[in-house]
C-alpha positions as CSV (number, residue, x, y, z in Angstrom):
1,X,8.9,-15.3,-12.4
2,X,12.0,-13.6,-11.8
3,X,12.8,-10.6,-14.5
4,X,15.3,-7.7,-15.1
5,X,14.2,-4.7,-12.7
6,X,14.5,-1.6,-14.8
7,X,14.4,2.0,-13.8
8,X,15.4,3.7,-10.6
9,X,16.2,1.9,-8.0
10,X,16.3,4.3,-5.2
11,X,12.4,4.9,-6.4
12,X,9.8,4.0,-4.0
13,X,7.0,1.6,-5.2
14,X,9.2,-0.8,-7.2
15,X,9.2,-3.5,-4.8
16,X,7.9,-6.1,-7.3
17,X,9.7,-5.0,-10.0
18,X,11.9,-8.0,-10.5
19,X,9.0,-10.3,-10.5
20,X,7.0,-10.6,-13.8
21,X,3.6,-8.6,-13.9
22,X,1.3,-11.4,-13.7
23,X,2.7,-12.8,-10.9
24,X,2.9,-9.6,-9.0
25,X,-0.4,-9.5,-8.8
26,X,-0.8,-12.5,-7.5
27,X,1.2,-11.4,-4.9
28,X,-0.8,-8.5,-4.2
29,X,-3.2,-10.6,-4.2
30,X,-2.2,-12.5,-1.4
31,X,-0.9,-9.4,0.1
32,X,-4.6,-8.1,0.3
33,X,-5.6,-11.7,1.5
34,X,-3.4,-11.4,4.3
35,X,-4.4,-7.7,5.1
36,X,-7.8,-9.1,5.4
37,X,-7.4,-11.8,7.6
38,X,-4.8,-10.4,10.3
39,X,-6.1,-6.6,10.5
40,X,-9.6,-7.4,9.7
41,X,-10.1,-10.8,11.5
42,X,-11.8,-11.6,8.2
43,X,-10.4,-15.0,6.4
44,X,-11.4,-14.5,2.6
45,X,-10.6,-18.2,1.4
46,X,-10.9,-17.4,-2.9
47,X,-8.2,-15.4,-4.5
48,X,-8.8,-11.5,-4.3
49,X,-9.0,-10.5,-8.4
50,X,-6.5,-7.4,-8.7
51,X,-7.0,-5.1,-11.2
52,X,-4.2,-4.9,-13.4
53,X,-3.0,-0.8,-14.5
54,X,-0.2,-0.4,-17.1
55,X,2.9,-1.8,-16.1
56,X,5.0,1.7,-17.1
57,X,3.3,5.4,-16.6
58,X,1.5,4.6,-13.8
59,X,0.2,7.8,-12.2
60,X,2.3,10.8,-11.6
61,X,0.0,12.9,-9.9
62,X,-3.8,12.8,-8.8
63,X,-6.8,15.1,-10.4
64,X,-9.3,16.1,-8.3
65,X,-12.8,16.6,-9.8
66,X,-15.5,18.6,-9.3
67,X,-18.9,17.0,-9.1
68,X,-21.5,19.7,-7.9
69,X,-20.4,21.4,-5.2
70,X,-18.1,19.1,-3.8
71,X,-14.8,18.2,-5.4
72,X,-12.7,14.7,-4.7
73,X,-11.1,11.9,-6.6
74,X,-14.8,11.0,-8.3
75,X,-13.4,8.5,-10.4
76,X,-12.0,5.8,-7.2
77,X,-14.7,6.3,-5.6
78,X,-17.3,5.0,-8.3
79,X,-15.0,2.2,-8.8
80,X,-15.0,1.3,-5.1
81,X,-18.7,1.8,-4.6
82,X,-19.4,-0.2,-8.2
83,X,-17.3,-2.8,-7.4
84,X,-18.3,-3.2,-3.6
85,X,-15.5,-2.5,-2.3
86,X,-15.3,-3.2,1.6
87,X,-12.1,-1.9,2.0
88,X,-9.4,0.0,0.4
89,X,-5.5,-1.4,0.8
90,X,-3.3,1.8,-0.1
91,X,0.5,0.4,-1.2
92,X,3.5,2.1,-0.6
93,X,2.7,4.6,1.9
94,X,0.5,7.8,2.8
95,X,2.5,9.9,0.1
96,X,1.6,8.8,-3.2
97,X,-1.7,7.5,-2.2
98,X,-3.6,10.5,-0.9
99,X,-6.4,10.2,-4.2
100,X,-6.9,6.5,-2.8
101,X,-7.4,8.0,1.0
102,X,-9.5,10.7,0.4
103,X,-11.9,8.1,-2.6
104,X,-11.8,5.8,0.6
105,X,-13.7,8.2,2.7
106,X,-15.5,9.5,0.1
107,X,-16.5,6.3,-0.1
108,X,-17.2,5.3,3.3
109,X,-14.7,2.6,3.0
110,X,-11.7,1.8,5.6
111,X,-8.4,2.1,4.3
112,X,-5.3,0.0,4.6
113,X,-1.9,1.8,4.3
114,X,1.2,-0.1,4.0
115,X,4.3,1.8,5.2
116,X,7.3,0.9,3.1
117,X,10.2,3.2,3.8
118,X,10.9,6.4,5.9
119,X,8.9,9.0,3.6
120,X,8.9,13.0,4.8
121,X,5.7,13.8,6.0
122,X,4.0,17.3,5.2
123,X,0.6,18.5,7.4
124,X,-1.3,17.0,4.1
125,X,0.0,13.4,5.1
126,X,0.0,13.5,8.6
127,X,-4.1,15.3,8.1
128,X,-4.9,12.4,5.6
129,X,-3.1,9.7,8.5
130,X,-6.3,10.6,10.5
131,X,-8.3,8.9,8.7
132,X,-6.9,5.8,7.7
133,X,-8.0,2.8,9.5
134,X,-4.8,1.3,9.8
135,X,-1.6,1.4,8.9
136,X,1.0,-1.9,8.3
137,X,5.0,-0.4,8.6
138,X,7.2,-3.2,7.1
139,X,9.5,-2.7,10.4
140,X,9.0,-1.5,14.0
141,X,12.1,1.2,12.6
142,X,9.2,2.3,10.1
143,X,6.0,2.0,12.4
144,X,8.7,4.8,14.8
145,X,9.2,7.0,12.2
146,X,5.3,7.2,11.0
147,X,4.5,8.0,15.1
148,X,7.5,10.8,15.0
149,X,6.2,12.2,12.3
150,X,2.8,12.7,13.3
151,X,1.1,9.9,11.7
152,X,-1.7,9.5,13.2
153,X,-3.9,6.2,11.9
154,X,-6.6,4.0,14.1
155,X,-3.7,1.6,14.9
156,X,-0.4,0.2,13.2
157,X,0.4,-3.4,13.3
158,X,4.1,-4.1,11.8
159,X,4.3,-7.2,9.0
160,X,7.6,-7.8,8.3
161,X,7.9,-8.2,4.5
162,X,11.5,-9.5,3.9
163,X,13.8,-11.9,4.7
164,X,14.4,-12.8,8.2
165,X,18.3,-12.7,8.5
166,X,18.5,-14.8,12.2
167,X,16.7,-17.5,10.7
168,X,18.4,-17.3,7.1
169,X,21.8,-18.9,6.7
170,X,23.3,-19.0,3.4
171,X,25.0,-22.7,2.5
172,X,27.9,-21.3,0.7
173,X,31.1,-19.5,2.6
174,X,31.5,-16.2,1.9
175,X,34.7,-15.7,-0.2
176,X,37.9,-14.7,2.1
């Protein structure tokens, strides 16, 4: 499963990018499974079906249209409410995500946002934070710097996606 990561490093949102595409959506997948079961206290036992977007060009930016007199991100939220969405699992942060936020309550949904990294947060992020229903910070470090920012969601509850280095101990000697 394991490829060559191309692009940017430093870029946020490539957590996966090593892993071939198929099986990153698995692990979303499970991802959502878990978001499910912990923060909703509601065990789906099937796999969750993630729908697959291009692998390169993903979006850039987010469109807002106008439908009457209203205007939102039209487009997520008839593919939440035609889908039957019960709840909306934002990755990578409030930043790049505010189209999925705003669909969400469009919606009438609950949405998930998983903190990833120590983004900068303008009034538009920490106005959106309002009304997430939760939000999952990798670390305790993350979860501190979302609450000094002004992140406001209904709660946070920290998973700690990584390797745990007190209970990791590598077999080989490190080279003197």
């Amino acid at each position: 499963d394991r490829r060559g990561a191309a692009g940017d490093p430093l870029c946020g949102g490539a957590l996966y990018a090593h892993i071939a595409y198929p099986r990153q959506l698995s692990l979303k997948s499970d991802v959502i499974r878990d978001a499910f079961a912990r923060l909703g206290r509601h065990p789906i036992d099937s796999p969750v079906e993630v729908a697959a977007s291009p692998e390169e060009g993903y979006r850039m930016r987010a469109r807002l249209h106008v439908h009457g007199a209203r205007a939102g991100f039209w487009r997520l939220h008839r593919l939440f409410t035609a889908t039957g969405a019960d709840l909306v699992y934002a990755c990578n942060g409030f930043r790049g995500n505010a189209d999925a936020i705003v669909a969400a309550r469009l919606a009438g949904l609950p949405c998930v946002v998983h903190a990833k990294g120590f983004d900068k947060f303008s009034w538009l992020e920490r106005a959106l934070s309002r009304g997430v229903a939760a939000c999952v910070p990798m670390t305790k470090a993350i979860e501190d710097h979302c609450r000094a920012g002004g992140m406001s969601p209904g709660f946070f509850e920290v998973v700690y996606d990584g390797l745990d280095l007190g209970a990791f101990r590598p077999r080989r000697e490190a080279p003197a």
